[in-house]
N, C-alpha and C positions, 0 to 999 in steps of 0.2 A: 850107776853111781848116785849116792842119796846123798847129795851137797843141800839138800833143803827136805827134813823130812819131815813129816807130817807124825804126831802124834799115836801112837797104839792104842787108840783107845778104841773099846770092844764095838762092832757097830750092835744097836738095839733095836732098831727098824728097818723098814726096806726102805725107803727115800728121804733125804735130808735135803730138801730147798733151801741155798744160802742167797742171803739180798745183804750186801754192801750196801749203807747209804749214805749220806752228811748233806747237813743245809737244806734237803728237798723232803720235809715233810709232808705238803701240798702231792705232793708227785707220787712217793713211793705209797700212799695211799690206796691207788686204784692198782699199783701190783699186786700190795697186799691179797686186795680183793681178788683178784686173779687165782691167786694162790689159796686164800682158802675152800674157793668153792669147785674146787677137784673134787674128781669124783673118788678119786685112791683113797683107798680105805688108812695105809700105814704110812703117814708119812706126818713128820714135823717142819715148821717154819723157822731155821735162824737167822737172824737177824742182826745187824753191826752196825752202831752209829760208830763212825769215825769221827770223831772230836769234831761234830757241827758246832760252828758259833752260836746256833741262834737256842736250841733246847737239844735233850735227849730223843734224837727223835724213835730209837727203836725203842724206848720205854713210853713212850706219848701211844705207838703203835700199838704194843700190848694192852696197853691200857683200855686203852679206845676199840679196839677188838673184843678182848678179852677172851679169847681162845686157847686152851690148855693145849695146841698144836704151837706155840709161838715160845721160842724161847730169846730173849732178847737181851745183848748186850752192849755197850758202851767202850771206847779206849780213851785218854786223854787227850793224847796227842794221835796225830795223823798217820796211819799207816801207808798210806796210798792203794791202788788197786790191786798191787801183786799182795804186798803183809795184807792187806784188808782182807783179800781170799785165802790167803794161807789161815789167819785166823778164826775164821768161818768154818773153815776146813775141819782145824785142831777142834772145834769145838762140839761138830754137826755129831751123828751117832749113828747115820746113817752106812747102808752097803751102798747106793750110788748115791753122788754127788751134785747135785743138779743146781747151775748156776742159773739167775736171773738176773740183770742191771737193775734200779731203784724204778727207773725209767722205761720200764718194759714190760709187755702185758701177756699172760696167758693169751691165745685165742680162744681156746675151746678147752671144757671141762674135764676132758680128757688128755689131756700134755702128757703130765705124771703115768696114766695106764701105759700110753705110746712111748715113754721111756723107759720102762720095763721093759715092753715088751722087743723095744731095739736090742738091747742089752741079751733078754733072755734066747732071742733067736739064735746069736754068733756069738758064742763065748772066744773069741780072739778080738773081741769089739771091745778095745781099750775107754774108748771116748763117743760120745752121741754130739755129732754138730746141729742147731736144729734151723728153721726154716726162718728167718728174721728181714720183717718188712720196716725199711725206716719210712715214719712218718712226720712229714714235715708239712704247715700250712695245708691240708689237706691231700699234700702228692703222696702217691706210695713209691718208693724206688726198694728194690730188693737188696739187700745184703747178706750174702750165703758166700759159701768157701767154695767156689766155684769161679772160673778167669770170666770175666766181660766181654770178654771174644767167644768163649763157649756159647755165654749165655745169648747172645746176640745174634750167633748163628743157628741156636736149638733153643728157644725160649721156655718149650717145653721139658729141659732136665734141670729145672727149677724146682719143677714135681716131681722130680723122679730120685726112688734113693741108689744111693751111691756112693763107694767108698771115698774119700776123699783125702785132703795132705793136714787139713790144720780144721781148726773151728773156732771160731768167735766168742770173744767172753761173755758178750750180750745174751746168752744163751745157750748154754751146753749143758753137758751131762758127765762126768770121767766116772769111774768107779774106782771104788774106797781104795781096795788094795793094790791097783795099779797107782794111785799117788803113794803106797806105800813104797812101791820097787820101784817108779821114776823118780819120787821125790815131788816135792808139791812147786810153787811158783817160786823165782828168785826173787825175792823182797827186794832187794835194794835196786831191780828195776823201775820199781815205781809205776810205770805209765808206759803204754805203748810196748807193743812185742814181747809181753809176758808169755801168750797164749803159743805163739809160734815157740818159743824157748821149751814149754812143756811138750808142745804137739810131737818135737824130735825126738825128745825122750821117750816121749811114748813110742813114736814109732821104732827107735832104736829097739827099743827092746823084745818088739815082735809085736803090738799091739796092730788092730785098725782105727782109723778112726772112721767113724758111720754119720755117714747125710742124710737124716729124716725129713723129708718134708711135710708130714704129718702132724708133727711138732712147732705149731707156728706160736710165733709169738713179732707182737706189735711193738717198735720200737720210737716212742718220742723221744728223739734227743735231748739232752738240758746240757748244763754248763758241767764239763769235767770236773770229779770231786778233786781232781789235783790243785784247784782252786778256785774262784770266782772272777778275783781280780784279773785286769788285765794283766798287769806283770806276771801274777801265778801260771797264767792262761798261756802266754807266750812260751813261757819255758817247755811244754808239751813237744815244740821243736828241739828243744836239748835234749829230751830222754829219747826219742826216735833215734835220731842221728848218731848217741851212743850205744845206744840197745841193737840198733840192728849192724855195728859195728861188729859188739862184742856174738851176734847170732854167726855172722860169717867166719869170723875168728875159731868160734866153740866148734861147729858143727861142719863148716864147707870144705868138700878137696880144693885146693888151693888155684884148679882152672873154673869152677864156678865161684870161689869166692871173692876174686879179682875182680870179677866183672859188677857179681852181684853189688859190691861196694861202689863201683864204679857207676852205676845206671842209679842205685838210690842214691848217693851225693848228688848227683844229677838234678835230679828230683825234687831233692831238699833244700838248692841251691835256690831253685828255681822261686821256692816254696817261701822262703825267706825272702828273695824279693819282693815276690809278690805281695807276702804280707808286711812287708818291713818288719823281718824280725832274722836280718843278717847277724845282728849280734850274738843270738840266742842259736846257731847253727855254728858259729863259730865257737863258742861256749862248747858245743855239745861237740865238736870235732878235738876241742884242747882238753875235755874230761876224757876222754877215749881211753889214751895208754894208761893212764891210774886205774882207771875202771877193768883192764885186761892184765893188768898184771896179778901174777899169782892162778890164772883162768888156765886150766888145763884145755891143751885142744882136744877134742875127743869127735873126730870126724868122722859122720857117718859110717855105717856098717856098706856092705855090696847091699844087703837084702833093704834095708833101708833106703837107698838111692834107686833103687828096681822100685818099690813101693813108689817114692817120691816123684819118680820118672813118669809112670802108669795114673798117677792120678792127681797131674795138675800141681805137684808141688814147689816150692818158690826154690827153687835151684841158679839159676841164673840172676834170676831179679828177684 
């Protein structure tokens, strides 16, 4: 079902790198750099200031580069992360789609070759998850599509590739024509749980998704482009809490999806106290049924819950 479809427009190369930014001029700078100095011979840079306050910052970036790989656009107003990649998407000319955060760094010169060559090994390989290490104040903590329990009892299948259930915005790969036949991101989720809303699609419809860790990339945190302020900042809890409403809604049999809601409100509840931001959970629990109305369920396939079963994917929680 293409309820979000992506553009037909002809791919002209083999890889399109998109970078979302706003506000972090300073920051997306050393992605940039990242990204140009791959070693892949065919591939372009797009680029999308989302209505920063402060300048143009993907036109400062061209500028300042000045690289005929770069192509770089502006919107007025705010798309947020899901329209932000949807419009990256429509725009890129690529056959694979290879995403980056503003705030996240190639490791190695080679990223771009290693996602070809994921892709080109398993043509049923919808999506590339890749290897992402958060860095904060010097600590590195890993963040891979992988449970915490896994990883804490085999530290080593952090290295190890492997099929997996979902992958991380901060760094993935989809190809062109599978966002054709799943459809690209829900826009008007905005923030939080866009990636798992694709990941089902994709898998629905027979894809895998692949776990390179080959594919690293360096992730310093900044402030969510969903806004600066605190007030903007808080809200992040309101689009969870309805997002992953309307994911068990769309997609769960109805004995994982009792629970699944019932362990994350749990979660969220908790999450709200602790930050004092009760308000903004209740917010996001009273948007729910506006938000689900008119949402067809369309609940996993058998083959899709065998998949999701096999490799760790969020079925209960």
């Amino acid at each position: 079902m293409k309820d979000f479809p992506l553009s037909a427009l002809p791919a002209t190369t083999r890889v399109s790198v998109i970078v979302l930014t706003r506000n972090r001029l300073e920051v997306v700078r050393n992605c940039v750099h990242s990204i140009l100095r791959q070693r892949h011979r065919d591939f372009e840079l797009v680029i999308l200031d989302d209505a920063s306050d402060t300048c143009d910052t993907a036109a400062a970036i061209a500028s300042e580069f000045r690289d005929p790989r770069i192509r770089a656009f502006r919107v007025p107003r705010s798309l947020g992360v899901a329209g932000g990649r949807n419009s990256l998407m429509d725009k890129a000319r690529g056959e694979i789609l290879v995403a980056i955060d503003d705030d996240a760094v190639f490791v190695a010169e080679n990223a771009l070759d290693e996602v070809c060559r994921a892709f080109d090994r398993e043509p049923t390989v919808g999506a590339v998850a890749f290897k992402i290490t958060n860095v904060v104040n010097g600590k590195r903590k890993p963040r891979i599509p992988l449970r915490r329990s896994l990883i804490a009892r085999n530290p080593a299948i952090a290295s190890t590739p492997t099929s997996v259930s979902y992958f991380i915005g901060c760094g993935h790969a989809i190809r062109r024509r599978v966002v054709h036949e799943c459809g690209a991101y829900r826009r008007d989720m905005v923030y939080g749980e866009e990636e798992l809303d694709l990941a089902y699609r994709v898998i629905q419809a027979g894809y895998q998704i692949h776990y390179d860790p080959s594919i690293e990339v360096d992730h310093f945190p900044s402030p969510s482009v969903v806004g600066r302020s605190n007030q903007r900042a808080r809200a992040e809890l309101f689009y969870h809490v309805r997002n992953r409403a309307y994911l068990a809604y769309r997609y769960l049999p109805w004995r994982y999806a009792l629970v699944y809601l019932g362990i994350w409100s749990i979660r969220y509840i908790a999450d709200s106290l602790r930050q004092g931001k009760v308000l903004d959970f209740l917010r996001g629990v009273v948007a729910t049924p506006q938000f689900l109305r008119g949402v067809k369920r369309e609940v996993l396939n058998r083959q899709a819950l065998a998949y999701l079963t096999k490799h760790g994917g969020r079925l209960w929680y």
